[in-house]
C-alpha positions in Angstrom: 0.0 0.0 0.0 1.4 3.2 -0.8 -0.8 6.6 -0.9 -0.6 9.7 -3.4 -2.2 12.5 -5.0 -2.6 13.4 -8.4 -3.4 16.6 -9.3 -5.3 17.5 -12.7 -4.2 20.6 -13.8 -7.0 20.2 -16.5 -9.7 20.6 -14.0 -8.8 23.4 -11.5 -10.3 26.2 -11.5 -7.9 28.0 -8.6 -10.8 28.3 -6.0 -8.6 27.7 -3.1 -11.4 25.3 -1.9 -8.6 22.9 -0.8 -6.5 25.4 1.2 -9.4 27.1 3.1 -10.7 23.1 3.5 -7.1 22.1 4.5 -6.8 24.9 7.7 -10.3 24.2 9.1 -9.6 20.5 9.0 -6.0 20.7 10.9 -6.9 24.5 12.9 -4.0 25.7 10.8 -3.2 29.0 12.1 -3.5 32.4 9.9 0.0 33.2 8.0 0.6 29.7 7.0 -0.8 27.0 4.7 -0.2 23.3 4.2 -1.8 23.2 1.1 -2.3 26.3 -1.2 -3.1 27.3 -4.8 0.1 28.7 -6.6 -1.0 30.8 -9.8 1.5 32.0 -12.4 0.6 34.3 -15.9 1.9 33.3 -19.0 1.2 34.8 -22.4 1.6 38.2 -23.9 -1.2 40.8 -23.7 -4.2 40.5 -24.4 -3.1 36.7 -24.8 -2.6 35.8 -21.8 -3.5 32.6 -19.8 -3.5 31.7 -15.6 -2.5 28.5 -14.6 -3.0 27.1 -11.1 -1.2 24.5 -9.1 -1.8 23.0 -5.5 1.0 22.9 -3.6 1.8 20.6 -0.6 3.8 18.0 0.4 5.1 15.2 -2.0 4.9 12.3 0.9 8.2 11.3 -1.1 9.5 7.8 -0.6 12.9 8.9 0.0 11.9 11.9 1.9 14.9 13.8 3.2 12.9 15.8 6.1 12.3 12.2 7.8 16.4 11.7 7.4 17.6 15.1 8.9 15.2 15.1 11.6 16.8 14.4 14.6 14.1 13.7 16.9 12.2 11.4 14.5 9.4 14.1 14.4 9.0 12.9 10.6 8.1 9.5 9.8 7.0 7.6 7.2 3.9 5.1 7.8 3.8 2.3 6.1 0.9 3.2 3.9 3.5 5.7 2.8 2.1 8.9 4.4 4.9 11.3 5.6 3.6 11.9 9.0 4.6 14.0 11.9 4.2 14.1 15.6 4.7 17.9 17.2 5.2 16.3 20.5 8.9 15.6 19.9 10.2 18.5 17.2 12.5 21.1 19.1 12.1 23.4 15.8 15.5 23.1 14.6 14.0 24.1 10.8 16.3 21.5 9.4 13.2 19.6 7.7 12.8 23.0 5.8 15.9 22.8 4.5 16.3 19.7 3.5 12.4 19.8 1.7 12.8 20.7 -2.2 9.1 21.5 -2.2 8.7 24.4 0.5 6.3 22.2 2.2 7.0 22.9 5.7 6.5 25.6 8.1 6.7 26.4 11.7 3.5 26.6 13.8 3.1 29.9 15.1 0.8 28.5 18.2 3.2 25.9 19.3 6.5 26.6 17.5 6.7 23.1 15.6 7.4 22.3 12.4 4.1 20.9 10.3 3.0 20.0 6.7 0.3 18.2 5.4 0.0 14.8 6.7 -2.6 13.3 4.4 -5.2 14.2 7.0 -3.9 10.8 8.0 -7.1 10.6 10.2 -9.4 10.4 8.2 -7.7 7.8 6.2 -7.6 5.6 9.3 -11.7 5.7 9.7 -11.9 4.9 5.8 -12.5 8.8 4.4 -10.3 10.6 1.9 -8.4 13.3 2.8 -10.3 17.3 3.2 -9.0 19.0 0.2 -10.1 16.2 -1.9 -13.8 16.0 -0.6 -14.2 19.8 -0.9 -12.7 20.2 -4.5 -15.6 21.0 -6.8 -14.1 20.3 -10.2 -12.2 16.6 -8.7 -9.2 17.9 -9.5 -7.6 16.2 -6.4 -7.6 12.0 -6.5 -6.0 10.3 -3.6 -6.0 6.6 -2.6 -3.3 3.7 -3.0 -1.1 3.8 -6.1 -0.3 0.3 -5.5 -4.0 -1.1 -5.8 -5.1 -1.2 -9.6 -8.7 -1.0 -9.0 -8.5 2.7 -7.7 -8.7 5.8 -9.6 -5.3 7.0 -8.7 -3.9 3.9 -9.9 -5.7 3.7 -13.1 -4.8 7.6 -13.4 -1.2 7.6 -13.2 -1.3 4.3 -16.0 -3.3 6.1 -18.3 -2.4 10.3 -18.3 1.6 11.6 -18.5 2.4 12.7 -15.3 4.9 15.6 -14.1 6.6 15.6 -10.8 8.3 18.6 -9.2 11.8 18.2 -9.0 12.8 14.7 -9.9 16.7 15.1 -10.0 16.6 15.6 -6.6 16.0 11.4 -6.4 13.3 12.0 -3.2 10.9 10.1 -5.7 7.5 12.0 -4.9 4.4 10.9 -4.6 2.3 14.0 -6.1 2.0 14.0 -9.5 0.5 16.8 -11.7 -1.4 15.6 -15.0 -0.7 18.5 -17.7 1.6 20.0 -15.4 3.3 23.5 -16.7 7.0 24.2 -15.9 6.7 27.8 -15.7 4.3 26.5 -12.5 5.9 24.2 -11.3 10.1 25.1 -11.4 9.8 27.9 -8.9 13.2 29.3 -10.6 11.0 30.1 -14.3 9.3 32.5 -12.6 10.3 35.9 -10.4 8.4 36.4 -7.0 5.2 38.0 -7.5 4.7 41.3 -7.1 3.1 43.3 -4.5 -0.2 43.9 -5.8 -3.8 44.4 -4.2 -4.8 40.4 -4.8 -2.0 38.9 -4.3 -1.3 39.6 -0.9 0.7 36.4 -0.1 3.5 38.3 -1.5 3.4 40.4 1.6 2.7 37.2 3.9 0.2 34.7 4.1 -3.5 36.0 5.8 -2.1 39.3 5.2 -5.7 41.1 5.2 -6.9 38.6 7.5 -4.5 40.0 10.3 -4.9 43.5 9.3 -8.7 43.1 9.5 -8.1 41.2 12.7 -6.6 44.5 14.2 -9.2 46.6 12.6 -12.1 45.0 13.9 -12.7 46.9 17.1 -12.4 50.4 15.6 -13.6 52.7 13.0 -11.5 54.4 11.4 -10.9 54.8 7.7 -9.1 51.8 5.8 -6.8 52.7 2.7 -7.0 49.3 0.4 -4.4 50.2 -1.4 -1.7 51.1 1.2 -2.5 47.8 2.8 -0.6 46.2 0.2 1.6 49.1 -1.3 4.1 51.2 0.4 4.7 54.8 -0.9 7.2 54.1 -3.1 5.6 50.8 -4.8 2.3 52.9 -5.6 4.1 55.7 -7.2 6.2 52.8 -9.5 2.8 51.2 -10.2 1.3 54.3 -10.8 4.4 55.7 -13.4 4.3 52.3 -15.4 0.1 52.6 -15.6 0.8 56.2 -16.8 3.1 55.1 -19.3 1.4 52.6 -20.5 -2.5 52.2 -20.3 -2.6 48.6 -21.2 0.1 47.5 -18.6 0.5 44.5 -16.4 3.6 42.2 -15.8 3.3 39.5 -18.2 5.3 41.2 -20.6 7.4 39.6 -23.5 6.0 36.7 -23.2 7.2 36.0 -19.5 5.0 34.2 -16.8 5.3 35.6 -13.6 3.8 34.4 -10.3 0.6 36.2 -8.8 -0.1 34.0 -6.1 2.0 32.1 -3.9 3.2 31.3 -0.6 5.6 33.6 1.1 9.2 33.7 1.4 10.0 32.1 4.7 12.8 34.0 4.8 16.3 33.0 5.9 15.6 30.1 8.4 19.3 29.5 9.9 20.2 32.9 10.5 23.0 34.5 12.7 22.7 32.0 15.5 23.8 29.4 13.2 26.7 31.1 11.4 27.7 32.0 14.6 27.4 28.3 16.2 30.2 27.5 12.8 32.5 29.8 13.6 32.6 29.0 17.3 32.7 25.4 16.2 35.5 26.2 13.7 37.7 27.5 16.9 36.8 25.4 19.2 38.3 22.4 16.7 41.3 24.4 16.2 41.7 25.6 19.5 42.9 21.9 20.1 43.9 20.8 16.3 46.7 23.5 16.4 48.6 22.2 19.5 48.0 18.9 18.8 50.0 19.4 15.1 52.6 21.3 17.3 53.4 18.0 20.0 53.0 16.0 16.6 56.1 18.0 14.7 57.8 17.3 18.0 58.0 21.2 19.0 57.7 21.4 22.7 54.5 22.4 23.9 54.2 23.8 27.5 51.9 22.9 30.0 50.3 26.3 30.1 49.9 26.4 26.4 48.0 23.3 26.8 45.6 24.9 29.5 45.1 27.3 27.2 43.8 24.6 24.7 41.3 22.6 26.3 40.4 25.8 28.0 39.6 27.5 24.9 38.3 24.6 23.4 35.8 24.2 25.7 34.9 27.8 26.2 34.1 28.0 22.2 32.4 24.9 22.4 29.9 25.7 25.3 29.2 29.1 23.1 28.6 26.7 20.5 26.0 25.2 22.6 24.3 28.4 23.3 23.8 29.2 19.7 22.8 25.9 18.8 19.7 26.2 21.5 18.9 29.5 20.6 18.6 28.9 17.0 16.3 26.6 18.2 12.2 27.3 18.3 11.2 24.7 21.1 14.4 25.0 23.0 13.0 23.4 26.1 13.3 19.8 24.4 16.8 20.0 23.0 17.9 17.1 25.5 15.5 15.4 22.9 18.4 15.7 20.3 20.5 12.9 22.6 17.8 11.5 24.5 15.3 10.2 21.6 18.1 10.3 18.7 17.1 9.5 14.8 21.2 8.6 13.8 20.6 9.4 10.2 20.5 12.8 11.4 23.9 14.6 10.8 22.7 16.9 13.8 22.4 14.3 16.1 25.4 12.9 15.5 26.7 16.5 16.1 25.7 16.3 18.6 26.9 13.6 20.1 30.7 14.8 18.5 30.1 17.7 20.3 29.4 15.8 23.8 32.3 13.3 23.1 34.7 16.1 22.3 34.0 18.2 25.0 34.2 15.4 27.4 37.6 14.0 26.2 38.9 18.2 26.2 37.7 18.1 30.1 39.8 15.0 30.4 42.8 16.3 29.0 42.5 19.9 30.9 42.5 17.6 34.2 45.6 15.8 33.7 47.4 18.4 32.7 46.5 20.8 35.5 47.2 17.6 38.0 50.4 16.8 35.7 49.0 13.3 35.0 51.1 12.5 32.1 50.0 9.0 31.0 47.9 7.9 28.5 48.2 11.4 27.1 49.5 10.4 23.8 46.2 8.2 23.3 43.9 10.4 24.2 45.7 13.0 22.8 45.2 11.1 19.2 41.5 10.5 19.9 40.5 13.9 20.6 42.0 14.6 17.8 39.7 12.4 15.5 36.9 14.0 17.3 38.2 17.5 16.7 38.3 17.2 13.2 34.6 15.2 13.0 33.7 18.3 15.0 34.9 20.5 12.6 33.4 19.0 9.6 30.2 17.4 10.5 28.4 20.4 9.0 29.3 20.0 6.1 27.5 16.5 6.2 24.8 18.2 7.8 24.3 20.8 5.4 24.5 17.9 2.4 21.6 16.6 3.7 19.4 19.9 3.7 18.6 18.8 0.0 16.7 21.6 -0.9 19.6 24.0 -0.8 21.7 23.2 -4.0 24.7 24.8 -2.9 25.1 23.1 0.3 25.3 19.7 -2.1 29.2 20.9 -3.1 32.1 18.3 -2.1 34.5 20.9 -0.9 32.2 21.4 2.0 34.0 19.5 4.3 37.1 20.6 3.1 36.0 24.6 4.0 35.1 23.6 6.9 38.3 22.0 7.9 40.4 24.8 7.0 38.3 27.2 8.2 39.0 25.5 11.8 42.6 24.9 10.9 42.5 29.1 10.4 40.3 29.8 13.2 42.5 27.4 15.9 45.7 29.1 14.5 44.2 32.7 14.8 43.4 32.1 18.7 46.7 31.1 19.4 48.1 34.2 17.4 46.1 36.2 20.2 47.3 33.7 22.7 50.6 35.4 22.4 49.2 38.4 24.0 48.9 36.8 27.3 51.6 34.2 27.3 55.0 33.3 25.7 54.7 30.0 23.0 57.7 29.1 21.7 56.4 27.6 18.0 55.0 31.0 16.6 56.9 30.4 13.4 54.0 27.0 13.0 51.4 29.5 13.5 52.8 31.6 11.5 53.6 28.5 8.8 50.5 26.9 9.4 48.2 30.4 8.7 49.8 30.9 5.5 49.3 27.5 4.3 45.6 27.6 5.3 45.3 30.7 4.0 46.3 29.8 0.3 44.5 26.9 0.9 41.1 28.6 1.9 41.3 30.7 -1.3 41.9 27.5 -3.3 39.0 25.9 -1.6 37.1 29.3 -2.5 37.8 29.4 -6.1 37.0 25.8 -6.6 33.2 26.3 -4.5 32.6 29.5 -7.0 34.1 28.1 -10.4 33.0 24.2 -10.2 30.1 23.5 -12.5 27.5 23.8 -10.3 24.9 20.8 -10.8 21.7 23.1 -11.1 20.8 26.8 -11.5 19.8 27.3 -8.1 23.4 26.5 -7.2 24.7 28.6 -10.2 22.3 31.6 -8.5 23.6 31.5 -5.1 27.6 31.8 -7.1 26.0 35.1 -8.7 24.2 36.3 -5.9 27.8 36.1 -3.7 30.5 37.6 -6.5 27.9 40.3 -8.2 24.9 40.7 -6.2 23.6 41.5 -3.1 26.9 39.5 -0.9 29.1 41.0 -3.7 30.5 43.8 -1.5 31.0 41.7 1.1 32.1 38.7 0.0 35.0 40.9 -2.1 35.9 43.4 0.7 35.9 41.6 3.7 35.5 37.4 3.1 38.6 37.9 -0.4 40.7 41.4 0.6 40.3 41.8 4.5 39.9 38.1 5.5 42.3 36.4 3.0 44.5 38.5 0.6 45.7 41.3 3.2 46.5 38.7 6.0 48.6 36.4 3.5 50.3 39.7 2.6 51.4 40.6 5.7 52.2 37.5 6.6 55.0 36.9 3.8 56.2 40.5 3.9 55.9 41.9 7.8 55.8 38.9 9.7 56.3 40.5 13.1 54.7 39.8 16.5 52.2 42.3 16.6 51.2 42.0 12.9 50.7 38.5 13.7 48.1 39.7 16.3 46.8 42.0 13.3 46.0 38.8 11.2 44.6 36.8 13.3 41.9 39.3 14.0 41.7 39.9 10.1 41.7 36.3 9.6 38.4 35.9 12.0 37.1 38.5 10.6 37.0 36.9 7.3 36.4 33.4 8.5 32.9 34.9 10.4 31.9 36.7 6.7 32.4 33.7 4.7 30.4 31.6 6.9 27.3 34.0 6.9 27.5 34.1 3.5 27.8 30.6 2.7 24.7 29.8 5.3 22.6 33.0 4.1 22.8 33.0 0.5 21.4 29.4 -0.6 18.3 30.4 1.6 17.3 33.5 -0.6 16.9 31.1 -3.3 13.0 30.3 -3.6 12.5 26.7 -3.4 8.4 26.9 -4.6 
């Protein structure tokens, strides 16, 4: 038994019978949707044509929210349905990153992630889901794909189908009969503009919270700058008086004018944050660890200033970890009620490991306990570099983000902590004497050539899909551009490596490392933000 949709594209009529059916089924809260309409224009004018598409969740059989989830919030049933139960999600968003589809949301009532579950109780008492009993034109079929005697079955034999997104190998289970690409490839359109009737653009239940606020008082009510700021009338306004006949479908280009929201960037500073204090806390230990290993002598206090800083970084690491989180409260979750296909979890558990074996080694040295040190000198060592690269494993598995999907990733992260560990001991210097400077210095300049390799390869690779190809664009010539060039390539990489090899001196090693930080912190809010601007429905 395996359940699906199909969705005939001939038949809908763009009612939004399904959506409004969908929230009073499941109480969905105003300013998000599981299931919604998505309408795009195509044509030129006056020939011009609207096409609608319902949007929800694909139930895929490889679904990669059920994989990154690391409280097993998202299941799959048997009867295929991708289910989930809000009693165990800590809102950690990572199921929106890994969905292709946009499918997922937080609750704003109980700050959980949810979707459309198939209105899996109704299936259990022997009734089809909501949206397909209210649909007028039976432009929703649902039922068992495995079963030839049902209409979905007989459907998907019959008709060509179209899924969304099939190189992303999650194998959905919605299929669209005379499905459009301009509709369904979120990338062949640009967001919708902010119009009076398309107020989704401005956020889902737009009017219905404005009216909500309105509906104790009299006063006057401007339709128009409900919708429009200032400046967006006078441009509407301008391209009306310049042209009588004018709306956007121009040249032939389909444009969206309904659609869900942009959710926005999900992982925001929390988590670049959470990297970078990741990154040192890995190098905090990484860098004296090469330094016993190329047999310089490392002092006992340079070693307390290791696992100190390791472990300082890494409970900062914490913190931003939790508070990135929307149901902190239940992060124990993440270790107590683990899914281990999760990357995060088995961060997790690298982060628990690490920081245990870092206590362990800051004891013996403060008590001079000098055996078994080389062992677990080599093991925390494993664990430092899994903690400094996990992320990258992590990030692979947020599917929906193209970018993320490079093999380098692992490899930036690395050096990044390789940089990071070598900076903090730079500053180290300020407070105490260490006698293998020249390896920082060495080791700095290596990583930093190697960071700018690592760089040019993420940026110049063929990139496997637009979206990825986007993102490149949107860092070297558009919105990050500045940045990126200024701070991440000049202040971050190229002026530290210059002083480095010409002015190599004590205090201009200080000098670097901050530079070097500087530029480690950019990249990694770059590299986090940007994928998330790209619209995934």
């Amino acid at each position: 038994m395996k359940y699906g949709f199909v969705i005939d594209n001939r038949k809908c009529i763009g009612c939004h019978a399904c959506t409004t059916a969908c929230k009073s089924e499941h109480d969905v809260p105003i300013g998000v949707n599981r299931t919604y309409v998505k309408q795009v224009e195509k044509g030129e004018f006056p020939n011009t044509r609207r096409i609608f598409s319902v949007m929800r969740c694909n139930h895929c059989t490889d679904a990669p929210c059920v994989d990154i989830c690391p409280v097993e919030a998202l299941y799959t049933r048997e009867d295929g349905i991708v289910d989930f139960d809000n009693n165990r999600c800590i809102g950690c968003k990572s199921c929106m990153q890994a969905c292709p589809y946009d499918a997922l949301y937080i609750d704003p009532d109980n700050n959980t992630a949810a979707k459309c579950n198939y209105c899996a109780h109704r299936i259990e008492v022997g009734r089809e889901p909501a949206c397909v009993t209210v649909c007028p034109e039976h432009a929703i079929i649902a039922g068992d794909m495995e079963n030839p005697d049902t209409e979905i079955s007989q459907l998907l034999a019959r008709e060509q189908v179209t899924v969304r997104k099939p190189e992303k190998g999650t194998n959905p289970n919605l299929f669209y009969i005379d499905g459009d690409f301009a509709s369904l490839n979120p990338e062949a359109t640009d967001k919708s503009g902010d119009f009076l009737w398309n107020s989704q653009a401005r956020g889902v239940g737009h009017y219905a919270k404005a009216a909500e606020k309105m509906m104790h008082t009299n006063d006057d009510v401007n339709l128009l700058n409900m919708t429009l700021d200032n400046d967006m009338q006078a441009a509407y306004h301008k391209k009306q008086t310049e042209n009588p006949n004018y709306i956007d479908v121009l040249n032939g280009k389909a444009r969206r004018v309904y659609d869900t929201p942009d959710k926005g960037i999900l992982w925001g500073w929390e988590v670049s944050a959470y990297v970078m204090t990741k990154a040192i806390a890995a190098g905090a230990f990484l860098i004296p660890f090469l330094a016993i290993l190329l047999g310089y002598e490392v002092s006992d206090t340079a070693k307390l200033w290791s696992a100190s800083l390791s472990l300082g970084f890494l409970a900062l690491t914490g913190l931003f970890l939790v508070m990135d989180l929307d149901r902190p409260d239940r992060f124990l979750n993440v270790l107590l009620r683990p899914q281990w296909k999760s990357w995060l979890v088995k961060g997790g558990y690298i982060i628990t490991i690490f920081g245990l074996l870092a206590s362990v080694w800051l004891a013996m040295t403060f008590f001079e306990i000098k055996v078994g040190e080389t062992i677990l000198l080599w093991i925390t060592a494993f664990f430092g570099v899994m903690l400094a690269i996990y992320t990258a494993f992590l990030f692979a598995q947020a599917k929906g983000r193209d970018f993320w999907q490079s093999p380098s990733l692992a490899l930036h992260m690395l050096v990044h902590s390789v940089m990071a560990g070598a900076a903090i001991f730079a500053l180290v210097t300020l407070f105490t004497d260490i006698s293998w400077t020249g390896l920082i210095k060495t080791t700095l300049i290596v990583a930093l050539i190697v960071n700018l390799f690592t760089l040019i390869t993420e940026l110049t690779m063929t990139h496997p899909s637009t979206a990825a190809h986007a993102v490149v664009v949107m860092i070297t010539k558009g919105r990050y551009k500045n940045l990126f060039w200024m701070v991440v390539v000049l202040i971050g990489n190229v002026l530290p490596l210059i002083i480095l090899l010409v002015a190599p001196s004590a205090i201009m090693l200080v000098v670097t490392a901050v530079l070097v930080l500087i530029g480690i912190y950019a990249t990694e809010k770059i590299w986090i933000e940007a994928p998330q601007r790209i619209p995934l429905a």
